[in-house]
C-alpha positions, 0 to 999 in steps of 0.5 A: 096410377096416372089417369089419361082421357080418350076418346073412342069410336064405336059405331060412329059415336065418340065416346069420351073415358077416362082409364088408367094409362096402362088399360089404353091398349087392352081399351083400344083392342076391344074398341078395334074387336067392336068396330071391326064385328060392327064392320063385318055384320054390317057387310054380312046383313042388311042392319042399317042401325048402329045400334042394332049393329052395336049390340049384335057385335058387344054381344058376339064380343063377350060371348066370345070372350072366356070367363074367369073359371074357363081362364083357369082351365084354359090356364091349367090345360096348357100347363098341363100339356108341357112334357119334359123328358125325365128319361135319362133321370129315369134310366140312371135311377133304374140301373142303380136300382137294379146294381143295388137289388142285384148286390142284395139279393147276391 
């Protein structure tokens, strides 16, 4: 696994990471999250300290965020929703079903 260096911006501060190449994107999405909830508190409210900003937003952020059971869930609910239609299936097995009770019972 290649390792990159980079550096975000998160409330006005650089903060340099070393990740793995492939977490980049998942990295600069939340980093994106948090700088934008930073800019909408700090439009919304009258915090002028980044810091305060900061934690309002990583808090707001992960909460957000679902939690590994509720992923399961998550998961298991849209599966659950997918429909198929079996009804020619069920048909066809219908009317063999009543030819074959029909012929036993003549």
């Amino acid at each position: 696994m290649s390792e990159i260096s980079i550096k975000l911006h998160i409330a006005g501060r650089p903060y340099p990471l070393t990740i793995a190449a492939a977490d980049e994107p998942r990295i600069r999405a939340i980093e994106k999250k948090l700088e934008d909830t930073i800019q909408s508190f700090q439009e919304a409210y009258a915090v002028k300290d980044k810091q305060d900003l900061l934690a309002m937003a990583a808090l707001q952020v992960l909460a957000l965020q679902p939690t590994a059971p509720e992923k399961v869930v998550e998961t298991l609910t849209i599966e659950k929703e997918i429909v198929v239609d079996n009804s020619a299936d069920l048909a066809e097995l219908e009317a063999d079903l009543d030819h074959y009770l029909q012929s036993d019972l003549a």
